[in-house]
N, C-alpha and C positions, 0 to 999 in steps of 0.2 A: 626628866623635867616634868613639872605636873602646870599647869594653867592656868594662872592665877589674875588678877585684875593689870590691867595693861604690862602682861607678860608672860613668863616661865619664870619657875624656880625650880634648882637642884634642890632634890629632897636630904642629900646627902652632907652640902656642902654651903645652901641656902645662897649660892650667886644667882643671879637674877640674869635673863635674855630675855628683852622684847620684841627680838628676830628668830627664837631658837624654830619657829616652825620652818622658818626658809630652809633652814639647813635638813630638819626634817623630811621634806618634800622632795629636797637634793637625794636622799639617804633611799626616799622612798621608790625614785624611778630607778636609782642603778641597784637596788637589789631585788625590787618586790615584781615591778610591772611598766610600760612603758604609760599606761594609764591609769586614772585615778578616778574615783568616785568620790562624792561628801560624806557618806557610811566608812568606805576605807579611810580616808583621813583621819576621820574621828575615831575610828580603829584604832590606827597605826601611832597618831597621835593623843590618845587618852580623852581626847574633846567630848562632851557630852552634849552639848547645845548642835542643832542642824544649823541654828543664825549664828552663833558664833563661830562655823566651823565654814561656811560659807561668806561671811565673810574674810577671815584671812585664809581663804585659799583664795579671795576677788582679788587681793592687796598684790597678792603674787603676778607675776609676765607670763600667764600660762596661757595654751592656746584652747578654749572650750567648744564644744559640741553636744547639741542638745538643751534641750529645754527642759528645769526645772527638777526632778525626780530623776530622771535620763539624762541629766549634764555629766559629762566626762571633763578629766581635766588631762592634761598634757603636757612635757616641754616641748615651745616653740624652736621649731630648726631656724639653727643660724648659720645660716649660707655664706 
């Protein structure tokens, strides 16, 4: 999926997600790490903007720590 204006597009297939990074972010803690940076997202997800990759990691239910350059991101435990 590549990035495109309020969305995703399959490069292959040309179907459009305006949620595909949620699933991504899913995909990113059970294989990569139980925590996430804004550099790693934009990594993992292809993003090249810090603002636009900081935002839809905000849109996300995640639990953060740290300020600014040093914000970590996380899934919140549900009890």
């Amino acid at each position: 999926m590549k990035r495109m204006k309020r969305g995703w597009s399959c490069s292959r297939c040309g179907a459009r997600d305006p949620l595909a990074h949620e699933f991504a972010v899913r995909e990113y803690f059970s294989l990569v790490g139980s925590v996430m940076t804004n550099q790693e997202f934009r990594r993992f997800c292809g993003v090249e903007s810090v603002f636009v990759a900081s935002r839809l990691l905000s849109q996300l239910d995640l639990k953060t720590s740290g300020e600014r350059k040093s914000r970590k991101y996380e899934l919140k435990n549900n009890d």
